[in-house]
mmCIF file of the N, C-alpha and C atoms, coordinates in Angstrom:
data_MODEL
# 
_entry.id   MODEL 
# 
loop_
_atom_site.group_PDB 
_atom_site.id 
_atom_site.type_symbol 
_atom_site.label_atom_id 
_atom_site.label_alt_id 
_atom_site.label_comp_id 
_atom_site.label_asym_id 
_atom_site.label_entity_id 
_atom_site.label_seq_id 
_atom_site.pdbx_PDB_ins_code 
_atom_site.Cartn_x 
_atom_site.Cartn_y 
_atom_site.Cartn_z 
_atom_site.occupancy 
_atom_site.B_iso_or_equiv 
_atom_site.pdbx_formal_charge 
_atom_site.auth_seq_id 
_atom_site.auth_comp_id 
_atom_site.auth_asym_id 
_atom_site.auth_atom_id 
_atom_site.pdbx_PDB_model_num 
ATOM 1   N N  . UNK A 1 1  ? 0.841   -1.189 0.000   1.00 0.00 ? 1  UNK A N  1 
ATOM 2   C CA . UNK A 1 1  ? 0.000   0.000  0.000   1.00 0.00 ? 1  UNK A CA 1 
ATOM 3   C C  . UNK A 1 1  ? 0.882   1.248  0.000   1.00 0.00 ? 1  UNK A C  1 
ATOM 4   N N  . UNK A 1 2  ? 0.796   1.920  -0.930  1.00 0.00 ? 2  UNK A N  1 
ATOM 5   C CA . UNK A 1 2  ? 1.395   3.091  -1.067  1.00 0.00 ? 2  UNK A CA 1 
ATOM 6   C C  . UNK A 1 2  ? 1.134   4.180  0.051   1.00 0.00 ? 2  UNK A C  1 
ATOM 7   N N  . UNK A 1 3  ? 2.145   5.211  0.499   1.00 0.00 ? 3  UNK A N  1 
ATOM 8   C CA . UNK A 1 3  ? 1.647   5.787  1.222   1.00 0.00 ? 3  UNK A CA 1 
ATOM 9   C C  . UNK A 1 3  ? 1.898   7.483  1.166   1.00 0.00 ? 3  UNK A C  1 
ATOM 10  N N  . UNK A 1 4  ? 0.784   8.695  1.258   1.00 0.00 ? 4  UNK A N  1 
ATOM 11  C CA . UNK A 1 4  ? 0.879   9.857  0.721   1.00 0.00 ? 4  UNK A CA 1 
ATOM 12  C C  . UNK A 1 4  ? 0.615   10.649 1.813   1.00 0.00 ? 4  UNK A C  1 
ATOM 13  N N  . UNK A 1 5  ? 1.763   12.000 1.776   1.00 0.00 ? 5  UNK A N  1 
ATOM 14  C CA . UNK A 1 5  ? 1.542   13.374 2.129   1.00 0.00 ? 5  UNK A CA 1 
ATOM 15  C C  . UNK A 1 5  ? 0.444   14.270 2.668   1.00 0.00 ? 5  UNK A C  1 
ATOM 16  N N  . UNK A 1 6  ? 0.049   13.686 1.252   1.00 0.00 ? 6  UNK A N  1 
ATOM 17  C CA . UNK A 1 6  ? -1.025  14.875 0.677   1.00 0.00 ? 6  UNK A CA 1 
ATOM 18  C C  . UNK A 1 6  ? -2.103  14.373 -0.258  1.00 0.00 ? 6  UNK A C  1 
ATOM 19  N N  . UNK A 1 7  ? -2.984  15.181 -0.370  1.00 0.00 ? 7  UNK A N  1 
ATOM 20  C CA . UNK A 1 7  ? -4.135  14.518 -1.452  1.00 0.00 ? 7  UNK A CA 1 
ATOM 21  C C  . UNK A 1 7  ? -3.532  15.527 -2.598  1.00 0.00 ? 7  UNK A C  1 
ATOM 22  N N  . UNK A 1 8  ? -4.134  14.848 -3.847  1.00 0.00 ? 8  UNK A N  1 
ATOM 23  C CA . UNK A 1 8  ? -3.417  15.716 -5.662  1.00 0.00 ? 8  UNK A CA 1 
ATOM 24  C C  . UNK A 1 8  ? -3.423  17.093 -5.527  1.00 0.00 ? 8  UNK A C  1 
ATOM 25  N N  . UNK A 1 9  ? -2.563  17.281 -5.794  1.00 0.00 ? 9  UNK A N  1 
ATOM 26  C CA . UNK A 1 9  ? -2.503  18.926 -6.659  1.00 0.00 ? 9  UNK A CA 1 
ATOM 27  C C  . UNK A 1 9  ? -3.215  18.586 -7.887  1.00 0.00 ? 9  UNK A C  1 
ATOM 28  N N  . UNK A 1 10 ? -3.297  20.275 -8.172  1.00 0.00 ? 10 UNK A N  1 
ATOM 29  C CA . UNK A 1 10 ? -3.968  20.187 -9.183  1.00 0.00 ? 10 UNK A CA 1 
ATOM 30  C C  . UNK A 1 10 ? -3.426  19.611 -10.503 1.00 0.00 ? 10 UNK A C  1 
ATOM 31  N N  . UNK A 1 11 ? -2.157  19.336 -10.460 1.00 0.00 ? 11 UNK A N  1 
ATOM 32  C CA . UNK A 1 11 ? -2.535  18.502 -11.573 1.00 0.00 ? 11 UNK A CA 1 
ATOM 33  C C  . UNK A 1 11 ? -2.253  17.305 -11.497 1.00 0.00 ? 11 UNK A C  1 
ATOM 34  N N  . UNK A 1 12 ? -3.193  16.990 -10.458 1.00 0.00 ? 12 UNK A N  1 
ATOM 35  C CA . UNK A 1 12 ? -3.956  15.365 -9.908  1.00 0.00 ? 12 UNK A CA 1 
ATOM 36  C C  . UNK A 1 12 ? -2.274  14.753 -9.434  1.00 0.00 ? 12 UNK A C  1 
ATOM 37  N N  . UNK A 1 13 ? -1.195  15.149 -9.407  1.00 0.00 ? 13 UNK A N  1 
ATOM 38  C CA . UNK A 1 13 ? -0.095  14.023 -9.044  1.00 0.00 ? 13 UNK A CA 1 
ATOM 39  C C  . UNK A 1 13 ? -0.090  14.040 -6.906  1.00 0.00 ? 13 UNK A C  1 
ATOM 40  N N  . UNK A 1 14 ? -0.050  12.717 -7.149  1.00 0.00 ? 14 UNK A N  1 
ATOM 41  C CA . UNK A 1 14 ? 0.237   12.585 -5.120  1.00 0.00 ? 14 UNK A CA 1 
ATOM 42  C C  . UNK A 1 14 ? 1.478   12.799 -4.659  1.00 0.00 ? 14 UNK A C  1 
ATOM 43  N N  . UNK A 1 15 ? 1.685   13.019 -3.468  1.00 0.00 ? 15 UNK A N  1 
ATOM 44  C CA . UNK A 1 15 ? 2.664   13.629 -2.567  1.00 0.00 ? 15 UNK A CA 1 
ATOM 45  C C  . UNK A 1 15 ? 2.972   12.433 -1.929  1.00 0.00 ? 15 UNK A C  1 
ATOM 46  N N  . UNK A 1 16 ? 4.354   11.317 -2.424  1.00 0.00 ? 16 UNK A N  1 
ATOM 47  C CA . UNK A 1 16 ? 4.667   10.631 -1.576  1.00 0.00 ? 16 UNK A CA 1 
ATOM 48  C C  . UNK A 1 16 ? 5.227   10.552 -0.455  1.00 0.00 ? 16 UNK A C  1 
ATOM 49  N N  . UNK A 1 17 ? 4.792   10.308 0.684   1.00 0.00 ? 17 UNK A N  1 
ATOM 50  C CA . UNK A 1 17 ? 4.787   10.682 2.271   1.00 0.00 ? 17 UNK A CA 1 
ATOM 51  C C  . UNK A 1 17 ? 6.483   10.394 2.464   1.00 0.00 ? 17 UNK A C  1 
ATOM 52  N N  . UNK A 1 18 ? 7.424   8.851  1.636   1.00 0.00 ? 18 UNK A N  1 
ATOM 53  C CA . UNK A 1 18 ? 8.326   9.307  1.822   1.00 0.00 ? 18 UNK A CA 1 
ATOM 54  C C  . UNK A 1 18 ? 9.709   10.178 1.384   1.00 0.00 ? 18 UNK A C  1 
ATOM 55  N N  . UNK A 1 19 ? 9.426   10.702 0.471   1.00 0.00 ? 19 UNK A N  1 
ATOM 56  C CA . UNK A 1 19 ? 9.316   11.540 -0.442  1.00 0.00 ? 19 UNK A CA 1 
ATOM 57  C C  . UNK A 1 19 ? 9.528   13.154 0.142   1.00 0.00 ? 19 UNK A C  1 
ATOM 58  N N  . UNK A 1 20 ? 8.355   13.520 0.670   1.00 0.00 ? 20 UNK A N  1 
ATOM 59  C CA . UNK A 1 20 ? 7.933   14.772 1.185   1.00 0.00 ? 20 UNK A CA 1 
ATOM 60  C C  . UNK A 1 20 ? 8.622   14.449 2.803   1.00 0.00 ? 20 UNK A C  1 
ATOM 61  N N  . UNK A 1 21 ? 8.992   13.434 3.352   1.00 0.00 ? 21 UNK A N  1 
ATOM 62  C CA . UNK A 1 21 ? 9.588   13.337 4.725   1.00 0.00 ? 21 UNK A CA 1 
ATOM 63  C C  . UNK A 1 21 ? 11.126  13.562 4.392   1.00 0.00 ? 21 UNK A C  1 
ATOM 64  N N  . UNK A 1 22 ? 11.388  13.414 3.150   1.00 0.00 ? 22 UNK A N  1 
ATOM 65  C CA . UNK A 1 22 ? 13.077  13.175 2.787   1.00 0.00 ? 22 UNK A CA 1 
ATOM 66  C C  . UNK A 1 22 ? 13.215  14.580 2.469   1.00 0.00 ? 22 UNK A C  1 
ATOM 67  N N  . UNK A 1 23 ? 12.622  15.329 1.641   1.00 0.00 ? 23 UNK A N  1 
ATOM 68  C CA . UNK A 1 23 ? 12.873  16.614 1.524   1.00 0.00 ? 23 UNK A CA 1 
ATOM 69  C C  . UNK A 1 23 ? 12.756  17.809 2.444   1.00 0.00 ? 23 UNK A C  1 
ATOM 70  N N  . UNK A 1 24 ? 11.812  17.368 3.035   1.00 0.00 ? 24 UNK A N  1 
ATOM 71  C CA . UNK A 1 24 ? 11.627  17.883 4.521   1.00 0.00 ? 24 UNK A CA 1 
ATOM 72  C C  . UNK A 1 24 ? 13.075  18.523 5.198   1.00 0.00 ? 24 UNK A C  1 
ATOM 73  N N  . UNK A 1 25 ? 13.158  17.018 5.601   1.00 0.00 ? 25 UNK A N  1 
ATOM 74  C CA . UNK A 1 25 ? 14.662  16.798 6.123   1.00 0.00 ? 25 UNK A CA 1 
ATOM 75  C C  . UNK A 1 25 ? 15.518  17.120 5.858   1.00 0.00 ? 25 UNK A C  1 
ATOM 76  N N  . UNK A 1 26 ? 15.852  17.552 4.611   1.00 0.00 ? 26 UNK A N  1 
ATOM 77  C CA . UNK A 1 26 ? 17.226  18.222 3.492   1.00 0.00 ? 26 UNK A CA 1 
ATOM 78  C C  . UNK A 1 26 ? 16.970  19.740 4.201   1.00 0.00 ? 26 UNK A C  1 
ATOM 79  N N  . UNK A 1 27 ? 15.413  19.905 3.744   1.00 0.00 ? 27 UNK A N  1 
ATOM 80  C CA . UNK A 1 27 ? 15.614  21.586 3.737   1.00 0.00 ? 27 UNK A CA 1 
ATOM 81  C C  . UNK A 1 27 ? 15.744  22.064 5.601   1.00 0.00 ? 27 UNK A C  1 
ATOM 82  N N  . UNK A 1 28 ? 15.215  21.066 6.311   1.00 0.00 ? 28 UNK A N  1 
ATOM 83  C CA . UNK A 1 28 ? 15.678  21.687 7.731   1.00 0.00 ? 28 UNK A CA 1 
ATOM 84  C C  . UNK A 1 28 ? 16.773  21.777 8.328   1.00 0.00 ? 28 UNK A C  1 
ATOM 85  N N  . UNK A 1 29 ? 17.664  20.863 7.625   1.00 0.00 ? 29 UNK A N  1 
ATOM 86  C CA . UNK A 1 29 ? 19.003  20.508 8.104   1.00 0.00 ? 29 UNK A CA 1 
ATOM 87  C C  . UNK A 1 29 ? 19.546  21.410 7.554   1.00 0.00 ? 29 UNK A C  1 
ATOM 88  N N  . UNK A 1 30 ? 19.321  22.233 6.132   1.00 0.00 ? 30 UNK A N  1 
ATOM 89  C CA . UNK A 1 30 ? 20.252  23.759 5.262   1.00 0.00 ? 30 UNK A CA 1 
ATOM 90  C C  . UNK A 1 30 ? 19.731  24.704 6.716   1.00 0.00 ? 30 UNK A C  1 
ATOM 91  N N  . UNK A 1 31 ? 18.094  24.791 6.516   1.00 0.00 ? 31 UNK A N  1 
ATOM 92  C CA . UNK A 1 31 ? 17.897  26.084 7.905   1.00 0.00 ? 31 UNK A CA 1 
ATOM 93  C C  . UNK A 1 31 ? 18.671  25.884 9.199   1.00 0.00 ? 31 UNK A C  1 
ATOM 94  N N  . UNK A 1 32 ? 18.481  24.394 9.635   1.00 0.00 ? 32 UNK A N  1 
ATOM 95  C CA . UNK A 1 32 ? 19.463  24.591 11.019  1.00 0.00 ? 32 UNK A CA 1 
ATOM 96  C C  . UNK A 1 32 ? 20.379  24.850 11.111  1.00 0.00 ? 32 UNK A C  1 
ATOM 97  N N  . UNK A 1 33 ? 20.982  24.128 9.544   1.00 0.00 ? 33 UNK A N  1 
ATOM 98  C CA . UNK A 1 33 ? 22.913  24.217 9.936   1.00 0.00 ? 33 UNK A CA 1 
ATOM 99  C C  . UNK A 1 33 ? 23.421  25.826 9.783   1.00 0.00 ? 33 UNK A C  1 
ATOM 100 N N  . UNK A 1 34 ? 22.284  26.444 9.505   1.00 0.00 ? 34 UNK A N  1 
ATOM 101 C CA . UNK A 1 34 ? 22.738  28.253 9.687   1.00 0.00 ? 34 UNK A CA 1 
ATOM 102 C C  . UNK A 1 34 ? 23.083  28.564 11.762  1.00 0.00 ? 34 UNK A C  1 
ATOM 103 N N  . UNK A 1 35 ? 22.719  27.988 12.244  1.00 0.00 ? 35 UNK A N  1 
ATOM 104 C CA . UNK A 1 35 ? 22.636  28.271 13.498  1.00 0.00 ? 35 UNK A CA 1 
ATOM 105 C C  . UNK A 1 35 ? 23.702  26.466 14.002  1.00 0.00 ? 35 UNK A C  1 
ATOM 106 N N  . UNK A 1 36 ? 24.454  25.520 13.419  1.00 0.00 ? 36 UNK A N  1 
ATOM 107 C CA . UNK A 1 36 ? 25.128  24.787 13.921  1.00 0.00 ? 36 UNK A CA 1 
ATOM 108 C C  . UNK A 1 36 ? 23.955  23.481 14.426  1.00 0.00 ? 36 UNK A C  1 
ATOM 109 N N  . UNK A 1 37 ? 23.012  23.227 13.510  1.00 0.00 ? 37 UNK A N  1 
ATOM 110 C CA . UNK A 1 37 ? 21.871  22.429 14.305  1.00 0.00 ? 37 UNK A CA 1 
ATOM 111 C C  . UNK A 1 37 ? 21.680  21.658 13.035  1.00 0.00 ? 37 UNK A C  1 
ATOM 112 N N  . UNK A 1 38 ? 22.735  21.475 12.022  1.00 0.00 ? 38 UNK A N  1 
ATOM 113 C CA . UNK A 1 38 ? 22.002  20.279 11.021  1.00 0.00 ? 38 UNK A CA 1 
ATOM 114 C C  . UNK A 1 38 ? 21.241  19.082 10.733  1.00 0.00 ? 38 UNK A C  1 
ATOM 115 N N  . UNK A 1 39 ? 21.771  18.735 11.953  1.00 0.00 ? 39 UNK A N  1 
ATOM 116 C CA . UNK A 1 39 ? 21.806  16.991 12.015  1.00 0.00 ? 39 UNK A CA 1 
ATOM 117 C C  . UNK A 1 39 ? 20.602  16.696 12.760  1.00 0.00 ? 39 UNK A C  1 
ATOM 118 N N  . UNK A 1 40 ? 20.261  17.788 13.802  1.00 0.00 ? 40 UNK A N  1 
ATOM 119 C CA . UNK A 1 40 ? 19.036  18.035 14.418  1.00 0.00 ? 40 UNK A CA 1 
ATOM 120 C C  . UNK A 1 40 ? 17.542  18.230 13.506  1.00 0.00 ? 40 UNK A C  1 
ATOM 121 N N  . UNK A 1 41 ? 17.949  19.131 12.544  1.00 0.00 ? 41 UNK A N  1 
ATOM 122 C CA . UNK A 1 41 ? 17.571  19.969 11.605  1.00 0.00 ? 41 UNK A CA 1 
ATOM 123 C C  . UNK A 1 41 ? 16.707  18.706 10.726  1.00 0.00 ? 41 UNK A C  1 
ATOM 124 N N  . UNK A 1 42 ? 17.477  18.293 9.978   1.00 0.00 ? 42 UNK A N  1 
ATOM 125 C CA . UNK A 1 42 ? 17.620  16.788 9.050   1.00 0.00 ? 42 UNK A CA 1 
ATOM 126 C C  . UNK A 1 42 ? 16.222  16.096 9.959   1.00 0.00 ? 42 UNK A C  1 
ATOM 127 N N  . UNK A 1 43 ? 16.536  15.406 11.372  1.00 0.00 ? 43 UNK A N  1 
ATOM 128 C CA . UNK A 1 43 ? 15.652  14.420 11.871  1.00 0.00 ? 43 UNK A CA 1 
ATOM 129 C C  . UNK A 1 43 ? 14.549  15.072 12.336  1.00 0.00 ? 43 UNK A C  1 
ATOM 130 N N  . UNK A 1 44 ? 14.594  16.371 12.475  1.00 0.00 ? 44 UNK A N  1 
ATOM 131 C CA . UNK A 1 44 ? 13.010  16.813 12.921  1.00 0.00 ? 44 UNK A CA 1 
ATOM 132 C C  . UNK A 1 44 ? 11.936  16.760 11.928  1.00 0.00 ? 44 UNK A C  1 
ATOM 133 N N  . UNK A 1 45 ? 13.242  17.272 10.622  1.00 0.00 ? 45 UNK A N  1 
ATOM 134 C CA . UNK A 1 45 ? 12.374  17.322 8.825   1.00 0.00 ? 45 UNK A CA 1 
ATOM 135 C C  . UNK A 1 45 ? 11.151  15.874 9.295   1.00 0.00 ? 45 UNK A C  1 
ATOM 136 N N  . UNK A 1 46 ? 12.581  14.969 9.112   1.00 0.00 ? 46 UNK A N  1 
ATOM 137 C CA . UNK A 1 46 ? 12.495  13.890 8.515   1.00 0.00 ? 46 UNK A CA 1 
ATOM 138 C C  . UNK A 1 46 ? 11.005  13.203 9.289   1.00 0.00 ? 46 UNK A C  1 
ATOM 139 N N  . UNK A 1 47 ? 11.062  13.314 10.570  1.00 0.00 ? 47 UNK A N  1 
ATOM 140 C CA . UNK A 1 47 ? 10.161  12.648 11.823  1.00 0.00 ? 47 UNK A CA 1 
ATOM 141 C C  . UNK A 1 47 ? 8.704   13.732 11.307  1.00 0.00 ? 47 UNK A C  1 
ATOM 142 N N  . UNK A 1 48 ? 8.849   14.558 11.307  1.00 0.00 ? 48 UNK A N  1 
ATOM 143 C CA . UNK A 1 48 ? 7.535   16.069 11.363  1.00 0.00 ? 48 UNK A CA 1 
ATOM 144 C C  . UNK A 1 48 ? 6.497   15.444 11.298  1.00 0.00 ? 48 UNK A C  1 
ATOM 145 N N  . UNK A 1 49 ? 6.047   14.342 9.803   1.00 0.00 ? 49 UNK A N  1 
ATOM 146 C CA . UNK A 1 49 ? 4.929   13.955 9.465   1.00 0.00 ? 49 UNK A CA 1 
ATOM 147 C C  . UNK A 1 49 ? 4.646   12.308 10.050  1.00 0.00 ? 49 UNK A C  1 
ATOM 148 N N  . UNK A 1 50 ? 5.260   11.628 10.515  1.00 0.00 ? 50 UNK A N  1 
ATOM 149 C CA . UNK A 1 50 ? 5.341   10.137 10.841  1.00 0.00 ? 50 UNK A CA 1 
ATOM 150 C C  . UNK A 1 50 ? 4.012   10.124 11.246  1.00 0.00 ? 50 UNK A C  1 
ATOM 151 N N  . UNK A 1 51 ? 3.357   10.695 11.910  1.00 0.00 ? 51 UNK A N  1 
ATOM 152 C CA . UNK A 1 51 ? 1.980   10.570 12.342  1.00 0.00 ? 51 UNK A CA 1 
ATOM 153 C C  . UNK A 1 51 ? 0.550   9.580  11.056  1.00 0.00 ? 51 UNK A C  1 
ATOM 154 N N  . UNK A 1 52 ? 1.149   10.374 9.895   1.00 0.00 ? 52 UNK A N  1 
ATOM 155 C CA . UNK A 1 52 ? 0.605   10.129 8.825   1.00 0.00 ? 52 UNK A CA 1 
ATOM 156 C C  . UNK A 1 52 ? 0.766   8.924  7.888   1.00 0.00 ? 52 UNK A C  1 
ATOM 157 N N  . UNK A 1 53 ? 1.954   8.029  8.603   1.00 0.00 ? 53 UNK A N  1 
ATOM 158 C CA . UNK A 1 53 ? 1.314   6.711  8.611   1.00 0.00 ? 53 UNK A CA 1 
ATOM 159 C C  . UNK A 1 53 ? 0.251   5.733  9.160   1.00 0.00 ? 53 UNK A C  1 
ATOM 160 N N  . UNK A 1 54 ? -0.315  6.225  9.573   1.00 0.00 ? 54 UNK A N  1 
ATOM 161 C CA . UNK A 1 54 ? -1.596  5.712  10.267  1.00 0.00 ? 54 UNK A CA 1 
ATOM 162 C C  . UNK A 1 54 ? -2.755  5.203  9.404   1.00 0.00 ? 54 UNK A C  1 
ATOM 163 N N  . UNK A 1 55 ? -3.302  4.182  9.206   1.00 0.00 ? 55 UNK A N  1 
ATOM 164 C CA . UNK A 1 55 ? -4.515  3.924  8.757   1.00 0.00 ? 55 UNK A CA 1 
ATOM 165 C C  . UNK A 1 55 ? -5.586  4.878  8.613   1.00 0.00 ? 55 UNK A C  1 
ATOM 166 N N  . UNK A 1 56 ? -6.018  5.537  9.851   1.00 0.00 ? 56 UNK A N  1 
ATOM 167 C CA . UNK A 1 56 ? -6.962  6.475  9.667   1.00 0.00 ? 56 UNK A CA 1 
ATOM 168 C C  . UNK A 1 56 ? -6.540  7.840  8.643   1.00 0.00 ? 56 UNK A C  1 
ATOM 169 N N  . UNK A 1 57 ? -5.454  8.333  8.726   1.00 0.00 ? 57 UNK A N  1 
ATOM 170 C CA . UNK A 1 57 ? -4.749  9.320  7.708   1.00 0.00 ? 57 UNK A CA 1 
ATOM 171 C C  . UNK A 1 57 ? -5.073  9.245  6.527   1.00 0.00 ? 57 UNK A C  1 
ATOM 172 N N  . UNK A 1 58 ? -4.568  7.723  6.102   1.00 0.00 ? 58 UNK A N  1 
ATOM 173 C CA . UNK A 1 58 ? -4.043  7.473  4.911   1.00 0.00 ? 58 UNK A CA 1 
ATOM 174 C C  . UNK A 1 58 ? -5.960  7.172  4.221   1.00 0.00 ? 58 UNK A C  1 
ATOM 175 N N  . UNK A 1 59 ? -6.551  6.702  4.760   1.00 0.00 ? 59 UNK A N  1 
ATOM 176 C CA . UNK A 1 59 ? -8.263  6.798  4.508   1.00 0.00 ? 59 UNK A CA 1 
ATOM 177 C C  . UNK A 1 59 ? -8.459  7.904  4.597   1.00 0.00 ? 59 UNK A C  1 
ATOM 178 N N  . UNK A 1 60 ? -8.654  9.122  5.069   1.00 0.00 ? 60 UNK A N  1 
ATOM 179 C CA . UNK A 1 60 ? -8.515  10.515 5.069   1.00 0.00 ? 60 UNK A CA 1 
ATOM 180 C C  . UNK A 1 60 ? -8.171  11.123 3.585   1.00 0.00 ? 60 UNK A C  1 
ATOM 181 N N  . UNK A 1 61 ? -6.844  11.071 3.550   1.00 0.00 ? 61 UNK A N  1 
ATOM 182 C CA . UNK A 1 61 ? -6.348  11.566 1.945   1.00 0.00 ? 61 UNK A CA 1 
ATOM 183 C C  . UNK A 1 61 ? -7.023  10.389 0.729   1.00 0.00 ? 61 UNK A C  1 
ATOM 184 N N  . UNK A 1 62 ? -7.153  9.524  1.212   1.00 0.00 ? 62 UNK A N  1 
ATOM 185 C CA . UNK A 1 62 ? -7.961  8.503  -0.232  1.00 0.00 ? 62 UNK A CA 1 
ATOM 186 C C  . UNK A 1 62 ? -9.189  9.053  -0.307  1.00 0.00 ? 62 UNK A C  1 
ATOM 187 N N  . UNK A 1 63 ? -9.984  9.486  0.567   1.00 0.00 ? 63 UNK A N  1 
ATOM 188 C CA . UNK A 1 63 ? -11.141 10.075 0.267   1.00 0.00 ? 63 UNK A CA 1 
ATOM 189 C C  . UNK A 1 63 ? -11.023 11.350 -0.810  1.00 0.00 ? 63 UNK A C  1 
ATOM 190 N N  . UNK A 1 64 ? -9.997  12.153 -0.454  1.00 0.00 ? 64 UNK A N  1 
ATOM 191 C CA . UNK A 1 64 ? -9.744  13.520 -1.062  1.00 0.00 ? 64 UNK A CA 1 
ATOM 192 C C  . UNK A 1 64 ? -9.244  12.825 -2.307  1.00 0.00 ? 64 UNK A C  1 
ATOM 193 N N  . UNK A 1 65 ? -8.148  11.979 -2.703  1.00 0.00 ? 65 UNK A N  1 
ATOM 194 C CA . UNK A 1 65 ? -7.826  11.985 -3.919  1.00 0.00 ? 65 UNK A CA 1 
ATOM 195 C C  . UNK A 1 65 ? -8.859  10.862 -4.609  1.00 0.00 ? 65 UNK A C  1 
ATOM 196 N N  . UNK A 1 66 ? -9.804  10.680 -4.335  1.00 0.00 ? 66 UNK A N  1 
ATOM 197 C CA . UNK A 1 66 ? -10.994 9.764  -4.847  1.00 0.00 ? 66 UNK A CA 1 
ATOM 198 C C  . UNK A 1 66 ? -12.114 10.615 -5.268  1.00 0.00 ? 66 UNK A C  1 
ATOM 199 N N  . UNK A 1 67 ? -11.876 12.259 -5.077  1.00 0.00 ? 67 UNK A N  1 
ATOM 200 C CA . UNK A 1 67 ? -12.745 13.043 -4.955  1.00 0.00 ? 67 UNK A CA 1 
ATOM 201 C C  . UNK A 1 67 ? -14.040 13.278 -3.759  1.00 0.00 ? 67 UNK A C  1 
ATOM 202 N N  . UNK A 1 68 ? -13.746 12.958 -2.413  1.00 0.00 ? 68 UNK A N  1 
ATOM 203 C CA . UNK A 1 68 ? -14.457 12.886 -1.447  1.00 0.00 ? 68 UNK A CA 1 
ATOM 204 C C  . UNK A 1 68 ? -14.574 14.153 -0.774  1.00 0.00 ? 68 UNK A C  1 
ATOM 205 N N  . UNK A 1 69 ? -15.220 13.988 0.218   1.00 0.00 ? 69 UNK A N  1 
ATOM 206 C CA . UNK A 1 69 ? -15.074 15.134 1.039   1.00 0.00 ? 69 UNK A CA 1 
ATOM 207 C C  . UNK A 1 69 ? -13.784 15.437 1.394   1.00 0.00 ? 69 UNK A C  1 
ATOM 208 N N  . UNK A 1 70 ? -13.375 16.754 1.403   1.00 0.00 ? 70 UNK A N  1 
ATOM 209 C CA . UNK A 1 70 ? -12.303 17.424 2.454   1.00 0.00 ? 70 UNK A CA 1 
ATOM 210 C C  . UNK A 1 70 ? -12.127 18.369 2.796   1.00 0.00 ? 70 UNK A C  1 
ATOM 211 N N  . UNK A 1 71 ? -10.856 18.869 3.694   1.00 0.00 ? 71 UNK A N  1 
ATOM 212 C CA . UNK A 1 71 ? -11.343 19.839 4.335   1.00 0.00 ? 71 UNK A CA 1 
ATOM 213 C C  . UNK A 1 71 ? -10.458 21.153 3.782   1.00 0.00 ? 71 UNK A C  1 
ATOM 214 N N  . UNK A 1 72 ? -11.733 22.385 3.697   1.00 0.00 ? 72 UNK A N  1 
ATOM 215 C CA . UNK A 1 72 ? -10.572 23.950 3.080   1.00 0.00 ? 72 UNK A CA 1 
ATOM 216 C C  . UNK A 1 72 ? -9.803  24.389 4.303   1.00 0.00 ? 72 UNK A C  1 
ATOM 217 N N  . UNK A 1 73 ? -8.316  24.676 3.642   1.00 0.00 ? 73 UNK A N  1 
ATOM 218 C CA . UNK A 1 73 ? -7.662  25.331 4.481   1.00 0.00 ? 73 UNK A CA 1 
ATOM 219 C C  . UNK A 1 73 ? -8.003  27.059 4.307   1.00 0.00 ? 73 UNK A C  1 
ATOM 220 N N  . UNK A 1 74 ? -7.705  27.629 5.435   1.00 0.00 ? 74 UNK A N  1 
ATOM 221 C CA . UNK A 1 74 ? -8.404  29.124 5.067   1.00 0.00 ? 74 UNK A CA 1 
ATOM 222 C C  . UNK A 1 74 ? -7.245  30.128 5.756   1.00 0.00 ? 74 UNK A C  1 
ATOM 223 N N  . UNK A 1 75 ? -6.568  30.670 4.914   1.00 0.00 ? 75 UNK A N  1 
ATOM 224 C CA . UNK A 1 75 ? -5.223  31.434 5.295   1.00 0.00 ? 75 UNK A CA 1 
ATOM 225 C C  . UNK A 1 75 ? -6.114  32.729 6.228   1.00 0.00 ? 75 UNK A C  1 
ATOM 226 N N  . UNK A 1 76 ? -4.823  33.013 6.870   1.00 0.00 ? 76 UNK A N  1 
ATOM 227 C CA . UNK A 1 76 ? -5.130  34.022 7.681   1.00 0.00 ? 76 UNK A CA 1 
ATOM 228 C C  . UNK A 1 76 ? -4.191  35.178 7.360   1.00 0.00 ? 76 UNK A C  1 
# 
């Protein structure tokens, strides 16, 4: 079972969860290592989303990329 991020962008492609955890991790470890915190930086990326292996999650985003209900984010 594949496992995703995110539900499609618009142009319908998915966000593979490990994927988006690996890049994560690259780009926190460039921000930390400005302040001597790379390696820190790297595993917080990397850990951030782990939650979102979960069964209930991953039914969550299949609904959205199945065209189901979901939910608007609303900037502030």
């Amino acid at each position: 079972m594949p496992f995703y991020a995110h539900s499609e962008n618009g142009l319908g492609v998915k966000h593979d969860l490990v994927t988006h955890l690996e890049r994560v991790g690259e780009l926190a470890s460039l921000f930390a290592g400005k302040f001597g915190a790379a390696e820190f930086g790297y595993w917080a990326g990397l850990w951030h989303d782990l939650g979102k292996y979960s069964s209930a999650f991953q039914s969550y985003i299949a609904r959205g990329i199945e065209g189901g209900p979901r939910i608007q984010m609303v900037e502030k």
